[in-house]
N, C-alpha and C positions, 0 to 999 in steps of 0.2 A: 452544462448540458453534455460533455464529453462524458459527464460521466455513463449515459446510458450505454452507450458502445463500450465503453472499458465494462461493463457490468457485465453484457452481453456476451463481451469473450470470455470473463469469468467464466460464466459458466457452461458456455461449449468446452473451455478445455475441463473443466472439474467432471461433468457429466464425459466426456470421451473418455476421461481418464477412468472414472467409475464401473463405465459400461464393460472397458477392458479390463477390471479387474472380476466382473462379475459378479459387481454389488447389486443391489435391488435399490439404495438409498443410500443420498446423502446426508450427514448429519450433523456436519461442523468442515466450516470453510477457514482457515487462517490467511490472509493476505497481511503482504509486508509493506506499508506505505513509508515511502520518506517523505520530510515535513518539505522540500523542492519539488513533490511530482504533481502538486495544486488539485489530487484526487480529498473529497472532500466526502470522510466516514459517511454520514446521515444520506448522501446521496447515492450512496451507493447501494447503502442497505434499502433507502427507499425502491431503488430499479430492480434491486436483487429482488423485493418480495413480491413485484410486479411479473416482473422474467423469468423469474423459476418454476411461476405456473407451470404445470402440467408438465414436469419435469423430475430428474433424481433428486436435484437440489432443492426441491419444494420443502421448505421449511430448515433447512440448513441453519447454525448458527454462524454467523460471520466473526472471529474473531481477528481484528484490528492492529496489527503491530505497526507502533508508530518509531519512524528511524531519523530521530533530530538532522540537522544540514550540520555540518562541521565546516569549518573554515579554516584557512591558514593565515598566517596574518603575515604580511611580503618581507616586513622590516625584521621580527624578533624567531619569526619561524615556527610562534605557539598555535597550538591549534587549539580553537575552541570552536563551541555552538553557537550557532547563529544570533545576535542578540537578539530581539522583540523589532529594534529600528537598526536599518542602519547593518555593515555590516563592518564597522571597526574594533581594533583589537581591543580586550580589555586590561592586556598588560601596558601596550605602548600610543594605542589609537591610533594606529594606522592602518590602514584597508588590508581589509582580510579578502580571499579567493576559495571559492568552493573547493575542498578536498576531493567530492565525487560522494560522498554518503550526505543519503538524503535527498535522491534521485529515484531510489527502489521503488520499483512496482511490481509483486509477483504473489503468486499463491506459496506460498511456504507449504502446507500440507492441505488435507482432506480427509476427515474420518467419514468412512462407510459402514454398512451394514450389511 
């Protein structure tokens, strides 16, 4: 359900940003998701094409970049991606620690008209 509020400010800031640029229309939104920030695509686009009613962004594409979780692993010092379970090394199986990628959430660009 977060997601409707994170949608929400999608697109006040896309549409403020537009308005200042003295677009008429939005027409492609890029957001940066990392696979830690539990933002969840299909939900978003779903609020997106509820919310942007009556708006610049009314019909925008949402393009989705997704930013895997990287790990560090404590013992060998490798970094890797998150497995599927579990967040142990694959070279040595000991417990890996979030690097910090894989927390992103932002609009990367905007194309207007």
């Amino acid at each position: 359900m977060h997601e409707y509020a994170v949608t929400k400010s999608i697109i006040d800031i896309v549409t403020h940003e537009a308005k200042n640029a003295g677009a008429q229309k939005i027409t492609q939104i890029t957001l940066v998701i990392g696979d830690l920030s539990t933002i969840i695509d299909e939900s978003v686009k779903m609020y997106f094409d509820i919310i942007s009613e009556g708006t610049l962004a009314k019909g925008a594409e949402l393009i989705f970049k997704r930013v895997s979780a990287d790990f560090k692993c404590m013992q060998c010092d490798l970094i890797f991606n998150k497995p599927k379970k579990g967040f142990d090394c694959p070279r040595c199986g000991e417990l890996g620690v979030p690097t910090g990628a894989g927390k992103e959430f932002y609009v990367e660009s905007i194309e207007v008209e």
